[in-house]
C-alpha positions in Angstrom: -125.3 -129.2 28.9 -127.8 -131.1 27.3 -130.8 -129.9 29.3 -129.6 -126.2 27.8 -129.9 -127.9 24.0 -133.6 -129.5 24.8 -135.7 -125.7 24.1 -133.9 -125.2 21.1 -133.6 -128.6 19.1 -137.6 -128.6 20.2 -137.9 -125.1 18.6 -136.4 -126.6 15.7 -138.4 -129.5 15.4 -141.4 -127.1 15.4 -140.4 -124.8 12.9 -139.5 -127.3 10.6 -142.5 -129.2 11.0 -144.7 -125.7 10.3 -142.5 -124.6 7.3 -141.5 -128.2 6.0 -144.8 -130.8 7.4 -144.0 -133.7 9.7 -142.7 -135.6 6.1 -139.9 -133.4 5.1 -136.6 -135.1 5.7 -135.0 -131.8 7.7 -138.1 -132.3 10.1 -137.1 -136.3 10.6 -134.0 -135.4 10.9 -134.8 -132.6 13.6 -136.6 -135.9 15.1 -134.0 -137.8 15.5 -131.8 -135.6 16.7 -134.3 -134.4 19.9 -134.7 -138.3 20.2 -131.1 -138.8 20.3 -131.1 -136.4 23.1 -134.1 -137.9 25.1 -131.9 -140.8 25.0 -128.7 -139.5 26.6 -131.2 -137.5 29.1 -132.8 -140.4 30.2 -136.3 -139.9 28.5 -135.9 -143.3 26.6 -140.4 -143.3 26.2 -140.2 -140.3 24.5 -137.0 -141.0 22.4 -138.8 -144.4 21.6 -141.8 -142.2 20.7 -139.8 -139.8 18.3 -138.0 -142.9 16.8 -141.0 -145.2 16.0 -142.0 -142.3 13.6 -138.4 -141.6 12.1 -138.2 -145.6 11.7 -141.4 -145.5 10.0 -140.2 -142.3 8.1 -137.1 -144.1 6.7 -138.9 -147.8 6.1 -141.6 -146.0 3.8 -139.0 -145.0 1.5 -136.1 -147.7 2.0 -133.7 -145.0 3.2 -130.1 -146.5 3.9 -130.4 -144.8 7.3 -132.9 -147.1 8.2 -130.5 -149.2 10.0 -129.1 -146.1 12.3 -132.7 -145.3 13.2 -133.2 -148.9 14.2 -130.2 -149.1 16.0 -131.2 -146.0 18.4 -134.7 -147.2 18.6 -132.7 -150.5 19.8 -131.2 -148.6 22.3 -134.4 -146.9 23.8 -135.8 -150.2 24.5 -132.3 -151.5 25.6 -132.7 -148.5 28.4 -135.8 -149.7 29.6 -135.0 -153.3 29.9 -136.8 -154.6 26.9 -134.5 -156.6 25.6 -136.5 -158.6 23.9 -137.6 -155.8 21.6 -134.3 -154.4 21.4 -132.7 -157.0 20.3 -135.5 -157.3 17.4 -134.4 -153.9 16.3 -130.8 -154.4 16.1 -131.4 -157.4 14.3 -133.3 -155.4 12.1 -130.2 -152.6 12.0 -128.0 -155.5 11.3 -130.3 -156.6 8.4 -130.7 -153.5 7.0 -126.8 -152.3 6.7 -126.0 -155.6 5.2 -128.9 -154.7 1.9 -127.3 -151.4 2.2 -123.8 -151.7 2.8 -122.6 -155.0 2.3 -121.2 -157.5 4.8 -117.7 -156.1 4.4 -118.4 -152.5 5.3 -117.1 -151.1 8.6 -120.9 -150.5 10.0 -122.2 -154.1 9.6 
């Protein structure tokens, strides 16, 4: 089922990009959802690819959903056996939902 998703979240991606620019939050978020798909397809160097620029994306402007993008991006290099660098990511997830959240809320 996913495979029949990939053309047309890419399509997506590519519209939004030509009528929004790469910037636009409905582009990023177009991002993360094809890199959310590369990850449960197995493509975890292109999911890390899409989610280095939606990290970025979200960082720049200290977006609360910083710490969801980090935990995905977590996950790609979990997938590859970089745990090293995975575990620097959800550390950073971790970090990030505590400035955001608060160390009582359900997600940290």
């Amino acid at each position: 089922e996913a495979q029949k998703a990939k053309p047309h979240i890419d399509r997506a991606l590519e519209l939004s990009e030509r009528v929004h620019g790469a910037d636009h939050p409905a582009t990023v978020r177009a991002l993360t959802v094809r890199a959310t798909l590369r990850l449960a397809t197995g493509e975890y160097e292109q999911a890390r690819q899409d989610l280095l620029r939606t990290v970025a994306w979200h960082e720049a402007r200290q977006h609360p959903d910083v710490s969801f993008q980090h935990g995905l991006l977590a996950e790609s290099f979990f997938r590859r056996g970089d745990l090293s660098r995975a575990r620097q990511h959800w550390e950073a997830a971790l970090s990030s939902m505590r400035i955001h959240f608060g160390d009582r809320h359900v997600s940290t």
